[in-house]
Steps between C-alpha positions, in 0.01 A plus 500: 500500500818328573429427839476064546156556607419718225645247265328205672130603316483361143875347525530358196359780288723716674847257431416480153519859409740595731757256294312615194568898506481607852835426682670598150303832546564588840891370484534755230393787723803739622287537856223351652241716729420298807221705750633342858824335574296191510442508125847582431622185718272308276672613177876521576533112511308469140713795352835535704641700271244768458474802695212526734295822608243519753306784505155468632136588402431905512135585632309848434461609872163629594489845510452519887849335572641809350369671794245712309107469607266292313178329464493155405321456158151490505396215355292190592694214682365163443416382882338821612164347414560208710760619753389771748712803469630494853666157469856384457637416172782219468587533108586274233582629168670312182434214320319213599775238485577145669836641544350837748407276759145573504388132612687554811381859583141377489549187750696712736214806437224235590747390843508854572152634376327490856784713647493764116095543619633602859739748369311575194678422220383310151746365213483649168630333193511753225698313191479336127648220320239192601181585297310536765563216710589638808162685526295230392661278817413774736162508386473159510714410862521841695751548688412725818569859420709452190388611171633487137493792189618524205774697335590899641689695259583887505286688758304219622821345588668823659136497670536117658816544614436872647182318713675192643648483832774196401628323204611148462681304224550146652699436159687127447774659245504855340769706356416844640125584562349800399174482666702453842709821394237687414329408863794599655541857310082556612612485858343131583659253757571188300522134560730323276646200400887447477448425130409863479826586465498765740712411842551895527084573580571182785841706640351815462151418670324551222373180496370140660568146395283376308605134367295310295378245727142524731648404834776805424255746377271458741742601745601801283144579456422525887825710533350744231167541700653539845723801350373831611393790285817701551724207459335419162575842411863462586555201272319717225703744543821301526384354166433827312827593600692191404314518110546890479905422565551212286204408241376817395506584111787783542773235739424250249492722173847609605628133542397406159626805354845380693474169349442588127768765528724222602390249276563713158860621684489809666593431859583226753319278570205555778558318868134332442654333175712184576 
């Protein structure tokens, strides 16, 4: 929440309590827990002479990235009633936020929408956080083959992201995403933004860019659709692999047992800690 963009939304609010209580809080701290090293670059020039450790988000994988067989859960997913089951899925999960780039993903979808209908795909939106709003617009303005639903927690999200073909998080800032971790570790070929946070899916083929502008995403959009079944598979697969190595719950239990070890005296301090 440090990050200038971050700090840009309700500015003044947010300068009056951090010289209030908050930087008096945090400059107390004997670490601070960054998830990326873009965080941590954010915090070392407000605190230069605390310690920073980045250790990232952990995800639960799905069971079938352990390499044992399983059926997805079988419960209903919210487009099956208007989607036929033989179509492509291109899925959006989080929160519905100014800052996800959601504007832009629809005017690039609606650029690209003849071309989705040739190769059969449709957007889904699956999220929270606007009351409502972003289904009521849909209703209201369609937008070719692009549909909006609420919330999916638990199973129901397991289920959504075990039935698309493709994720997408055209995100303006984020510290580390979950939902776009949690893609990955299901095996789906991702398109990103660089304010993911995630240049390793980009160098490890696990994903496309996805900026947050039409004209770019457009582009990125037709690249997704032109990609053939096996080479989706491979950027899955190259995803799965890169969450299993470095943002599943035992890699980053271990790290934060490393750090609080460290931090109470009993050890050296950890590489990821500078």
């Amino acid at each position: 929440m440090l990050n200038p963009m971050a700090l840009a939304h309700s500015r003044w609010k947010k300068r009056f309590v951090w010289h209030l209580w908050e930087r008096r809080a945090l400059n107390s701290a004997r670490c601070l827990h960054a998830l990326c090293p873009a965080e941590a670059a954010a915090l070392k020039p407000l605190f230069p002479g605390i310690p920073v450790a980045v250790i990232p988000n952990g995800v639960a994988l799905p069971v079938q990235a352990s390499g044992e067989e399983a059926d997805p859960p079988l419960v209903p997913l919210p487009w099956q009633a208007f989607i036929p089951a033989d179509e492509k899925i291109l899925l959006f999960l989080g929160r519905f936020h100014s800052g996800k780039g959601i504007t832009a993903l629809l005017h690039a979808w609606e650029a690209v929408s003849s071309e989705a209908e040739r190769q059969g795909w449709w957007l889904a939106l699956v999220g929270y956080g606007d009351g409502g709003a972003l289904e009521r617009q849909l209703r209201t303005t369609p937008v070719h083959r692009c549909m909006a639903f609420g919330p999916a927690f638990g199973r129901s999200k397991q289920a959504v992201l075990a039935s698309a073909e493709a994720f997408i998080l055209p995100s303006q800032f984020e510290a580390l995403p979950m939902a776009a971790l949690e893609a990955m570790g299901h095996g789906l070929p991702c398109l990103l933004s660089s304010a993911c946070n995630l240049p390793e899916a980009f160098e490890q083929a696990a994903a496309l860019r996805a900026e947050p502008n039409p004209e770019s995403l457009a582009v990125t959009l037709h690249q997704l659709f032109d990609l053939s079944v096996p080479a989706r598979a491979a950027m899955g697969e190259s995803g799965r692999a890169l969450v299993t190595k470095h943002y599943s719950w035992p890699q980053v239990a271990a790290q934060t047992h490393d750090l609080y070890n460290w931090i109470l005296g009993g050890g050296e301090q950890p590489a990821w800690v500078s």
